[in-house]
C-alpha positions as CSV (number, residue, x, y, z in Angstrom):
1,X,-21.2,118.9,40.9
2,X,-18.1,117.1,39.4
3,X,-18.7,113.3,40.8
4,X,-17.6,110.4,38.9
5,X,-14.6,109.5,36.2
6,X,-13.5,111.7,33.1
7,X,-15.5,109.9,30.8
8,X,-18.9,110.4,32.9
9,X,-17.2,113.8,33.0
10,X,-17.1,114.3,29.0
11,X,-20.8,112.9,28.5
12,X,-22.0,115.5,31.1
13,X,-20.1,118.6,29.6
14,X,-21.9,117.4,26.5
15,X,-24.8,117.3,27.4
16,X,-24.4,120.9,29.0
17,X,-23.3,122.1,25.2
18,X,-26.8,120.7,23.6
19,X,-28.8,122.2,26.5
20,X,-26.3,125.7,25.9
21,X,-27.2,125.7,22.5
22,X,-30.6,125.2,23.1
23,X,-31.1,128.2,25.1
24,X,-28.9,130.2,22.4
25,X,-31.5,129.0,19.9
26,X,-34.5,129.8,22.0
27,X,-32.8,133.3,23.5
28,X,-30.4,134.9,20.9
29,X,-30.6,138.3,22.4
30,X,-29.7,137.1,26.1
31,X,-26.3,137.7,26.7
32,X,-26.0,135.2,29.7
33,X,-27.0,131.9,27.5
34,X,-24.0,133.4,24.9
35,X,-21.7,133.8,28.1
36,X,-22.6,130.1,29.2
37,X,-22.5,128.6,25.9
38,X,-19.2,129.7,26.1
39,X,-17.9,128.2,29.4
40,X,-19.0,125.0,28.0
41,X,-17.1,125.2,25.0
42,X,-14.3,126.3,27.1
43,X,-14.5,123.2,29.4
44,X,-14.3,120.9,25.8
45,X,-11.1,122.3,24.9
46,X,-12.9,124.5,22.2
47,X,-11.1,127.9,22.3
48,X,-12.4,129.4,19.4
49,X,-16.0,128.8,19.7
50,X,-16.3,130.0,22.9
51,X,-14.3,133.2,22.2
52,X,-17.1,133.6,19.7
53,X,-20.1,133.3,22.5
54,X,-18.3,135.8,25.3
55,X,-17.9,138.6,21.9
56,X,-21.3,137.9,21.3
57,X,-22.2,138.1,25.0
58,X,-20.2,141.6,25.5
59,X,-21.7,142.9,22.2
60,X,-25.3,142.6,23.5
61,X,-24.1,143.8,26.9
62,X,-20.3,145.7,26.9
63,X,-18.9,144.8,30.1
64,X,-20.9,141.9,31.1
65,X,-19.7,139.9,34.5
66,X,-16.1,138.4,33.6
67,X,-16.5,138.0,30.1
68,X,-13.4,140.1,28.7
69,X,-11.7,137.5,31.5
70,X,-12.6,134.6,29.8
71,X,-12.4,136.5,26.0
72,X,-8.0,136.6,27.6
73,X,-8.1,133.2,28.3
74,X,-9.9,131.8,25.1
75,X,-6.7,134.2,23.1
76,X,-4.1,131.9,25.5
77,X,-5.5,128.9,24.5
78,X,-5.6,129.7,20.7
79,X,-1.6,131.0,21.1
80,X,-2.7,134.4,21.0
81,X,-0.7,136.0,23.5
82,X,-1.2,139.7,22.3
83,X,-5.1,139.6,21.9
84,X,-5.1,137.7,25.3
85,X,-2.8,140.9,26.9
86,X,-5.1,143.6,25.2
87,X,-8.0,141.4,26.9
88,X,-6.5,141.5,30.0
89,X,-6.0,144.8,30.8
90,X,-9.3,145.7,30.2
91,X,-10.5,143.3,32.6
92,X,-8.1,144.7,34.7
93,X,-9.9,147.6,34.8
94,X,-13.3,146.1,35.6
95,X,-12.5,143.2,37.8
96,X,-10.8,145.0,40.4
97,X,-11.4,141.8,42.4
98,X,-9.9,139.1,39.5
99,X,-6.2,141.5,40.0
100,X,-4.3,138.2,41.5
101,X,-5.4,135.6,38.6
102,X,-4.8,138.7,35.8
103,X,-1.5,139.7,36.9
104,X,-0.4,135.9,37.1
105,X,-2.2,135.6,33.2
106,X,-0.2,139.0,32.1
107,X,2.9,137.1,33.3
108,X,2.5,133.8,31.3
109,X,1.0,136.1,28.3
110,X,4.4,138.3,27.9
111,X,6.5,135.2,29.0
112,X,5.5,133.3,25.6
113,X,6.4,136.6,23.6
114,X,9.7,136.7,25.1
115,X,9.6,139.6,27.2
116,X,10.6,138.2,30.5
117,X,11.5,141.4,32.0
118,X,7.4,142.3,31.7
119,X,6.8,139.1,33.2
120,X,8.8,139.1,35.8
121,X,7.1,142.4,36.8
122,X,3.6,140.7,36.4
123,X,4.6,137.8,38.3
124,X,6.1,140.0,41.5
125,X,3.0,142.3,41.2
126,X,0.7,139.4,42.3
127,X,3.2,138.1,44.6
128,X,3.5,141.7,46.4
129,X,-0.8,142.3,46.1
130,X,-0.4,138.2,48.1
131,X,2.4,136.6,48.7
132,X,3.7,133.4,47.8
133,X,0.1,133.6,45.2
134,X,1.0,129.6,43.4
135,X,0.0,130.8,39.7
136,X,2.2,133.6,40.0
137,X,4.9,131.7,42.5
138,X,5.0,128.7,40.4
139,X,5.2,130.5,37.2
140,X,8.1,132.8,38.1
141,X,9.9,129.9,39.7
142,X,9.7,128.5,36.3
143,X,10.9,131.6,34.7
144,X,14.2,131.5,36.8
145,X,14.9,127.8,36.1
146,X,14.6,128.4,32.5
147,X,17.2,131.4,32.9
148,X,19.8,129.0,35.0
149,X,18.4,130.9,38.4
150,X,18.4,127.7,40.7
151,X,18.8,130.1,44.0
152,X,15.7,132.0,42.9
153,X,13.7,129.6,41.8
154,X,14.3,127.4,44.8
155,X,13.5,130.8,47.0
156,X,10.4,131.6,45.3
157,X,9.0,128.0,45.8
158,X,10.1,127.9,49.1
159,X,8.1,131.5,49.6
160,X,5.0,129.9,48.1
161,X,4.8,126.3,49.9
162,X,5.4,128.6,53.1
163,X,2.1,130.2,52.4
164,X,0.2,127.2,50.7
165,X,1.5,123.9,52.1
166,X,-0.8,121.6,49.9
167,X,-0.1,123.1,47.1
168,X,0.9,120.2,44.6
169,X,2.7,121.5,41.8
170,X,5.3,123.8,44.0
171,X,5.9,120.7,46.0
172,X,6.5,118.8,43.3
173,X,8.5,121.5,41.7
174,X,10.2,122.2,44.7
175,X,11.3,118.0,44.9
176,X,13.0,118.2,41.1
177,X,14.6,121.2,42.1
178,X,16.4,119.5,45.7
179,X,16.9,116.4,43.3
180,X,18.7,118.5,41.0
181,X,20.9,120.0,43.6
182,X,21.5,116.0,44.9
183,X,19.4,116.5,47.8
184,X,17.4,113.5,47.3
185,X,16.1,112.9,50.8
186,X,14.5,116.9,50.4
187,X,13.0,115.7,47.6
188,X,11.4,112.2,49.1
189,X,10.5,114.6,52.4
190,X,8.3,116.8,49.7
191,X,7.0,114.3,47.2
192,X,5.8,112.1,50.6
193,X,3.7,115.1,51.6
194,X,1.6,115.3,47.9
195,X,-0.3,112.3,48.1
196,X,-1.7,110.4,45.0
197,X,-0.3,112.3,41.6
198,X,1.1,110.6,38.9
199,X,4.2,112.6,39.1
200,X,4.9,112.5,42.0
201,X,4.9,108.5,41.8
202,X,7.5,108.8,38.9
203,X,9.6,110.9,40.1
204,X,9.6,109.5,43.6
205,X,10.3,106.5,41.5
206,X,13.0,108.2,39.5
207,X,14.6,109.0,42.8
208,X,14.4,105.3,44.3
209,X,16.2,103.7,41.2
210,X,19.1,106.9,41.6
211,X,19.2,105.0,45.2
212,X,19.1,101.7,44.1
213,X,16.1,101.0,45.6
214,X,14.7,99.0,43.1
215,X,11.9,96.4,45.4
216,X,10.6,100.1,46.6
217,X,10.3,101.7,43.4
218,X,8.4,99.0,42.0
219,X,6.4,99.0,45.2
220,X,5.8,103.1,44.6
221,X,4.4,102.1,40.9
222,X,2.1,99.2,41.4
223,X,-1.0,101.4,42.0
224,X,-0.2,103.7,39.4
225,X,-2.2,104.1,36.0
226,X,-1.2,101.7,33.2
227,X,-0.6,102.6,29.6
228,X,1.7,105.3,30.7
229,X,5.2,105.1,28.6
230,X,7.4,107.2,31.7
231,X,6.0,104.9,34.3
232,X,6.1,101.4,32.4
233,X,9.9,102.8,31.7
234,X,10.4,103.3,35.3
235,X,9.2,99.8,35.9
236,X,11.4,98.4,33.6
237,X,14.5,100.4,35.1
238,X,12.9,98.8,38.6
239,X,12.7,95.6,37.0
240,X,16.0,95.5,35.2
241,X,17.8,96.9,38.9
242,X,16.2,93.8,40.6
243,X,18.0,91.2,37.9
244,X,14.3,90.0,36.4
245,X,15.4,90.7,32.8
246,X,12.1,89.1,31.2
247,X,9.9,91.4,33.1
248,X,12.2,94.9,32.4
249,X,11.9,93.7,28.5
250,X,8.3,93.5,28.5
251,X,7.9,96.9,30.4
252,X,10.5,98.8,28.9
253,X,9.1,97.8,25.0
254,X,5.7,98.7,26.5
255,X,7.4,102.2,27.1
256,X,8.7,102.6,23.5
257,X,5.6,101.3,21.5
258,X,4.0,103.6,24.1
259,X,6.3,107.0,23.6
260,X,9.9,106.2,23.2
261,X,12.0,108.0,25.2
262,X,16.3,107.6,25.4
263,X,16.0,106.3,29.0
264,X,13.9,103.3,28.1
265,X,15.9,102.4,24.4
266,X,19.1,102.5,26.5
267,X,17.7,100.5,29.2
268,X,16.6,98.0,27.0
269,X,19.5,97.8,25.3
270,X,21.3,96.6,28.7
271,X,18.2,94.3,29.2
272,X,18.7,92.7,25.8
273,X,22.4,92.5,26.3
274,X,21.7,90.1,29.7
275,X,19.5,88.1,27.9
276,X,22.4,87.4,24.9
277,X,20.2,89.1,22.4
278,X,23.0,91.0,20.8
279,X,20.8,92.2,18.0
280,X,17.9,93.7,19.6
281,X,20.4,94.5,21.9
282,X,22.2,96.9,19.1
283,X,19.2,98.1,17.7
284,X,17.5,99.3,21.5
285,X,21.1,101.3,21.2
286,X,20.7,103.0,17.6
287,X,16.9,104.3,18.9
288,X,18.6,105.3,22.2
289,X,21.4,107.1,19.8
290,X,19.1,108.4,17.7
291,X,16.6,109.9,20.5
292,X,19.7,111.6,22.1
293,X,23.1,112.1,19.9
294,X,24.3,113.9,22.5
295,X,24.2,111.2,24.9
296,X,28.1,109.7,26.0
297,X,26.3,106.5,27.3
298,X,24.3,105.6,24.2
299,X,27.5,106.3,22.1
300,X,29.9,104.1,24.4
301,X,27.7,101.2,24.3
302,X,26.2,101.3,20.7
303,X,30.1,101.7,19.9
304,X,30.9,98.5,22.1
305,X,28.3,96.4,20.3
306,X,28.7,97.8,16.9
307,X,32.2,96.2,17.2
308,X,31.5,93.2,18.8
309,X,29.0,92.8,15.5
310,X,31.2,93.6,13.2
311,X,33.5,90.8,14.4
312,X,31.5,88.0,14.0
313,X,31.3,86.4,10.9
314,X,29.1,87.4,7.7
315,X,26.1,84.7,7.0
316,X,26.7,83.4,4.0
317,X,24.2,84.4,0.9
318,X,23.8,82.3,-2.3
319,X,20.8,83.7,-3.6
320,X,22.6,86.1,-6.0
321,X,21.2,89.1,-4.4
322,X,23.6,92.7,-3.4
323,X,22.2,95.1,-1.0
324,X,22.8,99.0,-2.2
325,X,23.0,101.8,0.1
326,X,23.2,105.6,-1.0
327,X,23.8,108.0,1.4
328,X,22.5,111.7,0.8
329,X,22.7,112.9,4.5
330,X,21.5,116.2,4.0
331,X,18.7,115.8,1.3
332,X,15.2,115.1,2.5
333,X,12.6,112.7,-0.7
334,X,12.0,109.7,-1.5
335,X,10.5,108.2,-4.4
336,X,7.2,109.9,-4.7
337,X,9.4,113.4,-4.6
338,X,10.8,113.4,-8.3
339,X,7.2,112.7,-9.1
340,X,5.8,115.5,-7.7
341,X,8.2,118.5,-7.1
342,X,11.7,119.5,-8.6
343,X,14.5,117.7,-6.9
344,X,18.4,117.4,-7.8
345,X,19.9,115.8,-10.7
346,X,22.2,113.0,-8.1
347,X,18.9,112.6,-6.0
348,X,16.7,111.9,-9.1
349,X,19.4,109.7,-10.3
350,X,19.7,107.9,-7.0
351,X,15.6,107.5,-6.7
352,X,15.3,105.6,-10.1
353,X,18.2,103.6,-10.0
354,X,17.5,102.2,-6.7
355,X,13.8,101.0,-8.3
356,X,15.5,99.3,-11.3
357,X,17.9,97.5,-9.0
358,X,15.1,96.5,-7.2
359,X,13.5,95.1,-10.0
360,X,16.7,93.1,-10.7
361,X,15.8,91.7,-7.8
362,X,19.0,93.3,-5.3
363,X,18.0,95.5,-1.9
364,X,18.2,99.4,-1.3
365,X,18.2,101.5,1.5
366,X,18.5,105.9,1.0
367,X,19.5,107.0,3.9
368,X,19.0,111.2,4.2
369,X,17.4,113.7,6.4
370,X,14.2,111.7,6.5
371,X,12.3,112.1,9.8
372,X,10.3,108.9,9.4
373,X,11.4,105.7,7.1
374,X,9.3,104.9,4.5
375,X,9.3,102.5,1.4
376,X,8.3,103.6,-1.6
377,X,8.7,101.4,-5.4
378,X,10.3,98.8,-3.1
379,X,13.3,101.1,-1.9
380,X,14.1,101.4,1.4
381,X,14.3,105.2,2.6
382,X,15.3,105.6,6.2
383,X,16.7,108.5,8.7
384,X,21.1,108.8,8.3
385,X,21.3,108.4,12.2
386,X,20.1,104.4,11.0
387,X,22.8,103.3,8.6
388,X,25.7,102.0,10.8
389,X,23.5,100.0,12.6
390,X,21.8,98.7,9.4
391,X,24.7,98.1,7.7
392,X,25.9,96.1,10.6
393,X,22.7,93.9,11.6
394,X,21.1,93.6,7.5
């Protein structure tokens, strides 16, 4: 059976692999210990060992049980979407009884090489063989959304929790997709029927704050699991709605050491901002800015405390020391790069001037096209969506 937590869970499935390997070691030629030793690869997330065991199964016994099955899924996993197709039609011709789970597989294999017309055929050919079928339903649903189908997609989900009521992903599906269209009590009605699921507490959550129902969305989140970055973020929002600005700053900078995310970074900037910490307050807004440039809220308000910064006086510096800044907002090195590769003439020249001002004893900051700041010979290099705000708060 399957009783206890995941990490009873692991220890078991590991111990099924040394016992698996042991009756490959004392059986070589039997094409079920291959075909086993292969589901338990399967079952720790090793794709490419157990696609080895099921070939070695079929080659000691061509067509055995649902081996070319699991050979399809094995391809999936590795991204292998044609090998997994080729694999699927043969068991399609010798699991006559498999035809729902391989047409829904055939579906999500041409989906991911971009030929949703065959997918879309895939998908509807399960759907016809049983309707409403959830890998297929589900799936095709998805398909639409992606295409800006929002009729169909509703439709098809609405076809497929018709036939399977408890089906947790469609409701869930089903709740963004009301929630999308502003029907939020449709979505509470579904996501009230799932039960315990992570998801379904967030976004029930999600939906609570939209209300302003801040006491129940916290009260939605207190069983659920900690060390989760969307879920301490939607406490913080919670937090933050109910005026306790201490606890929305410790949850939402839980959220972004944790993952961060635009929602939190622009939530703590407003938490910051209540608590008079107009620098962190700035900064939260950059990483907000930075996660989404996009976003007319994170440029409003980094814009409104940007110039509230740049109005208050300078501190006063005696020690002698300038800060540089170079900005190359298209180039992507830093000071290892001259070292090690070519790089241009200005960006060669930028890279050892900035050392020798630092040994003077001055600060500098390159900001370019780096995805991650780093500091190398004692020179700042940072990403170019970082330098107003560094030049503002430095």
């Amino acid at each position: 059976g399957k009783p206890g937590d995941r990490d009873l869970l692991q220890a078991k499935a590991e111990a099924n692999l040394r016992m698996g390997c042991k009756k490959v070691a004392d059986h070589p030629e039997d094409p079920q210990a291959h075909y086993e030793l292969g589901i338990q690869y399967a079952e720790l997330n090793q794709p490419a060992a157990a696609l080895a065991c099921h070939h070695r199964a079929l080659q000691l016994a061509p067509g055995f049980r649902d081996a070319w099955l699991r050979v399809a899924f094995c391809h999936f996993n590795l991204e292998q979407y044609g090998e997994a197709l080729a694999a699927l039609e043969v068991s399609a011709r010798t699991l006559p009884d498999r035809v729902l789970e391989i047409a829904a597989a055939q579906g999500n294999a041409h989906r991911h090489l971009g030929d949703e017309a065959a997918a879309e055929r895939a998908f509807t050919r399960a759907l016809k063989a049983c309707p409403g079928f959830p890998p297929a339903g589900v799936n095709l649903a998805s398909m639409y959304l992606a295409q800006g189908r929002a009729a169909d997609a509703l439709a098809c989900i609405d076809r497929t929790i018709e036939k399977f009521p408890q089906h947790v992903h469609a409701r869930r599906m089903r709740a963004e997709l009301r929630l999308t269209s502003h029907d939020e009590q449709g979505a509470l009605d579904d996501l009230a029927l799932i039960g315990h699921d992570r998801a379904a507490q967030a976004l029930t959550a999600r939906v609570l704050i939209r209300q302003r129902r801040f006491s129940d969305a916290a009260a939605c989140l207190a069983d659920a699991e900690s060390g989760d970055a969307e879920v301490d973020a939607l406490r913080g929002a919670a937090a933050l709605g109910s005026g306790d600005v201490d606890r929305a700053v410790m949850f939402l900078r839980r959220s972004m050491d944790r993952g961060a995310s635009h929602e939190a970074a622009l939530n703590l900037s407003i938490a910051c901002g209540a608590r008079n910490d107009q620098h962190a307050a700035l900064e939260a807004a950059a990483e907000a800015l930075r996660l989404s440039p996009a976003s007319t809220g994170a440029l409003g308000r980094f814009a409104r405390l940007s110039a509230v910064a740049l109005a208050a006086p300078a501190p006063a510096r005696n020690d002698g020391r300038l800060r540089f800044f170079f900005y190359l907002p298209h180039r992507t090195f830093d000071g290892n790069t001259p070292r090690m590769q070519g790089l241009g003439g200005t960006e060669s020249a930028v890279v050892y001037l900035a050392e020798s001002l630092v040994k003077r004893g001055h600060r500098c900051t390159v900001f370019n096209a780096c995805s991650a700041p780093a500091t190398v010979g004692g020179v700042q290099y940072a990403a170019r969506t970082a330098c107003l705000l560094v030049v503002l708060v430095s």
